[in-house]
Backbone as CSV, one residue per row, in Angstrom:
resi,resn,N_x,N_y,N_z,CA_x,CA_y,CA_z,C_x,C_y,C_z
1,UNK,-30.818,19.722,0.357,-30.188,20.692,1.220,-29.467,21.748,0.393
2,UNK,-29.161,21.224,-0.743,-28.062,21.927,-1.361,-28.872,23.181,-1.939
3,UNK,-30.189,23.489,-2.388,-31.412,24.169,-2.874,-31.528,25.156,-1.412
4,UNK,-31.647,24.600,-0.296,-32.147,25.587,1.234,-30.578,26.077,1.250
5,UNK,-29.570,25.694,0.988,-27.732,26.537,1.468,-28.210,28.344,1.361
6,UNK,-28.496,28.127,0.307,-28.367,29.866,-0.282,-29.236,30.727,0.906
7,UNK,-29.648,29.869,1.473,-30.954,30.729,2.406,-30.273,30.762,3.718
8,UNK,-29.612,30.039,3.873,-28.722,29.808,5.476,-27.327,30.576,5.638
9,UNK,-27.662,31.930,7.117,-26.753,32.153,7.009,-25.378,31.676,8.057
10,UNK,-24.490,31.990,7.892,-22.812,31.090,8.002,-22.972,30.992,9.430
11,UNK,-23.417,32.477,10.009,-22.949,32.191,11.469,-23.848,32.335,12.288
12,UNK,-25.013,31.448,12.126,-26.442,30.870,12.555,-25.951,29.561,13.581
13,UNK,-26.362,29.733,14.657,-26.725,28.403,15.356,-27.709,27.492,14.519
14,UNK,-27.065,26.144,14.716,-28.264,25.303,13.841,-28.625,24.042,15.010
15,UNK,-29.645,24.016,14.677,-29.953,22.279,16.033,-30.853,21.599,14.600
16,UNK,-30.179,20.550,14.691,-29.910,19.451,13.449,-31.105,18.595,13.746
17,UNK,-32.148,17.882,13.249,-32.771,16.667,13.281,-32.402,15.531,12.211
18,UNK,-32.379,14.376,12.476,-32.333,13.688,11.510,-33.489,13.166,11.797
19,UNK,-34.497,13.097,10.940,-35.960,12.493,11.075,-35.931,11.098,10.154
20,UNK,-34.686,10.281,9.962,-34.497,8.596,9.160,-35.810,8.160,9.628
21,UNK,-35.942,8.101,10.916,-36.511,7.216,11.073,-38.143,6.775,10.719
22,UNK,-38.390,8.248,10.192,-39.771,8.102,9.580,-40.262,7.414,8.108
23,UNK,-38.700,7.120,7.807,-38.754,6.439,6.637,-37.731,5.102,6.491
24,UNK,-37.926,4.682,7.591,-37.156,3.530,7.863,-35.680,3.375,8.147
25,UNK,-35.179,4.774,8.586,-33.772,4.695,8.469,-33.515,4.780,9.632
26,UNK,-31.962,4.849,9.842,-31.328,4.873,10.945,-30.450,6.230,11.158
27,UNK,-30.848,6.542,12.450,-30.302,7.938,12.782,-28.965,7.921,13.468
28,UNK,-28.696,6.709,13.355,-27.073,6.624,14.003,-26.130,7.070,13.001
29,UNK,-25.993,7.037,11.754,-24.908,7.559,10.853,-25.790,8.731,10.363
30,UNK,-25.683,9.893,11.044,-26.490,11.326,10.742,-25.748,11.828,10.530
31,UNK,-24.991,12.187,9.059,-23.441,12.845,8.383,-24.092,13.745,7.245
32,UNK,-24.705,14.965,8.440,-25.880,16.306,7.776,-24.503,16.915,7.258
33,UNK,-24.463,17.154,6.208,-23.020,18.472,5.524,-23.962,19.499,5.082
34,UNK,-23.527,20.893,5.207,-24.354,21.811,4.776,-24.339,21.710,3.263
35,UNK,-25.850,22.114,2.691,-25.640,22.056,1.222,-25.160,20.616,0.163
36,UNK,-25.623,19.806,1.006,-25.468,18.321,0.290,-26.635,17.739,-0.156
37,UNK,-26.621,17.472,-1.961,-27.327,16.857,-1.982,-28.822,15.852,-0.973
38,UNK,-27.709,15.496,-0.377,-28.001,13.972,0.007,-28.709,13.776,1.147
39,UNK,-29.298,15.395,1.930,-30.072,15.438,2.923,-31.145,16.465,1.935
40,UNK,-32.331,16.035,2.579,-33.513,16.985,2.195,-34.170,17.640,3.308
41,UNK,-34.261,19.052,3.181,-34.910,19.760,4.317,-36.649,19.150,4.511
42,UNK,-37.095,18.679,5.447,-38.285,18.604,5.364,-39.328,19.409,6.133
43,UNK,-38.560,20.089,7.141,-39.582,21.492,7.953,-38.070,21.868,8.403
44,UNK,-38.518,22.962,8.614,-37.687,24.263,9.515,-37.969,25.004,10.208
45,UNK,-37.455,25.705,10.995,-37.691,26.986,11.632,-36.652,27.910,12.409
46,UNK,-37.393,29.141,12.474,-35.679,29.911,12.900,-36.327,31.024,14.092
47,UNK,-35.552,31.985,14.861,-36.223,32.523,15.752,-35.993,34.040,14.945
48,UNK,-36.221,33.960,13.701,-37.166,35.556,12.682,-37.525,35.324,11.615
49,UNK,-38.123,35.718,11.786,-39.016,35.619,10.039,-38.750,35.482,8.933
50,UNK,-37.524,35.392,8.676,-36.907,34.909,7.500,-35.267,34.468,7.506
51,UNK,-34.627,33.459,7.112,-34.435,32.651,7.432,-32.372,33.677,7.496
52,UNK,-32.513,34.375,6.336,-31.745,35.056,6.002,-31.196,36.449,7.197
53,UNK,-32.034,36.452,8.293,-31.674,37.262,9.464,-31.650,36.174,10.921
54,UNK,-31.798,35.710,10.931,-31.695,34.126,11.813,-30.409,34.079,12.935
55,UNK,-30.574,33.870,13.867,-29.294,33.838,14.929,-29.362,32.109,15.196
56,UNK,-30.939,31.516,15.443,-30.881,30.507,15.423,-31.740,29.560,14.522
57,UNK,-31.456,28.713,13.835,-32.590,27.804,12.717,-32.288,26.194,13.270
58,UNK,-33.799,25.926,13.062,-34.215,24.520,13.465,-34.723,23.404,12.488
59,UNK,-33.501,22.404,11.784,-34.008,22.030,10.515,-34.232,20.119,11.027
60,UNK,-34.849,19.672,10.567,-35.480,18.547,10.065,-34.986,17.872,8.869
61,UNK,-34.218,16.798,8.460,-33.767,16.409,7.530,-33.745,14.916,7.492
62,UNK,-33.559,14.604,6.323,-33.320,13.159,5.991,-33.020,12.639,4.708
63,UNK,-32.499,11.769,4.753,-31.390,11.052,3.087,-32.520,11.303,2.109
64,UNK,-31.857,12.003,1.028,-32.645,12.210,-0.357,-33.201,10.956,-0.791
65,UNK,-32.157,9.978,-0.902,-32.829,8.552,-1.548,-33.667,7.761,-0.888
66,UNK,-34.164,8.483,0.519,-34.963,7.632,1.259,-36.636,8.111,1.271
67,UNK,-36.784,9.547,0.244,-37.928,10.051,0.061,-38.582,9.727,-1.230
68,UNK,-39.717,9.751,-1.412,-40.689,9.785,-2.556,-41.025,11.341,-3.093
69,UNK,-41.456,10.767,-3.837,-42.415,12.513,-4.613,-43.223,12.714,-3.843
70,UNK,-44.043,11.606,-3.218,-45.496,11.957,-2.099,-44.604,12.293,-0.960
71,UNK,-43.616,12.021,-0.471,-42.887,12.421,0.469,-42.801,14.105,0.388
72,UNK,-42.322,14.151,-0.443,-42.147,15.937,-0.884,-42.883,16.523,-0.984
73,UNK,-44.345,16.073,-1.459,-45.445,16.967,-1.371,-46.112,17.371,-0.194
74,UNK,-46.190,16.076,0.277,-46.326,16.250,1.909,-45.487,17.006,2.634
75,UNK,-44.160,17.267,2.422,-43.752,18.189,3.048,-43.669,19.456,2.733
76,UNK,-44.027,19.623,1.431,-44.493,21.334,0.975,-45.492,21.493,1.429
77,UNK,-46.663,20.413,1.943,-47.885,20.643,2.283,-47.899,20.855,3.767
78,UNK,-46.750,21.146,4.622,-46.307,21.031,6.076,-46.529,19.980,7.150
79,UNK,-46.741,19.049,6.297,-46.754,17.870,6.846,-45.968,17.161,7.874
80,UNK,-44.494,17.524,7.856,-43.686,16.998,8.754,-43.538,18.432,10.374
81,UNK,-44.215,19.560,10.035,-43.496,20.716,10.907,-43.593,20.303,11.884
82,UNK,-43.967,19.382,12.320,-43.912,18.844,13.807,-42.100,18.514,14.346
83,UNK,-41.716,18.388,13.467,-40.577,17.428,13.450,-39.811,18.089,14.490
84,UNK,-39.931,19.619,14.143,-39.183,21.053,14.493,-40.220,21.214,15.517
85,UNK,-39.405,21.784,16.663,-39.832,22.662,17.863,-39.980,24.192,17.888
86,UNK,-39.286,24.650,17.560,-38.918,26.060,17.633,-39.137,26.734,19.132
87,UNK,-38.509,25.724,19.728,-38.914,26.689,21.594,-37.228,27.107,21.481
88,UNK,-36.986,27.819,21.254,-35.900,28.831,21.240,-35.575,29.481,22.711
């Protein structure tokens, strides 16, 4: 998360996912801090084209230590964008 901060701006509506559970976790302690390590963006979306003019963004996340490298590739490969709605 702390890598996507610089891209998010302050006074953006955000609607939060915690997607644990695709990797065995539990979505009851979902303690998303902006720019923490310790969540990884895995899809997003916002209602403009770049993320940096945004009124509203739609992120997908889950505990860093609960992903793999194939985890990550798969999600550069857009693997998870389902996760995110974007019906704005």
């Amino acid at each position: 998360m702390a890598e996507a901060d610089q891209y998010l701006p302050e006074d953006a509506t955000y609607l939060l996912q915690d997607v644990s559970v695709l990797f065995g976790g539990d979505s009851d302690d979902f303690d998303f801090t902006r720019g923490s390590p310790e969540w990884t963006v895995l899809a997003a979306c916002s209602d403009a084209p770049w993320l940096e003019d945004s009124d509203t963004i739609e992120i997908a996340a889950a505990p860093t230590q609960a992903l793999t490298a194939g985890t990550i590739r798969a999600a550069r490969a857009g693997r998870y964008r389902d996760t995110v709605s974007c019906e704005f």
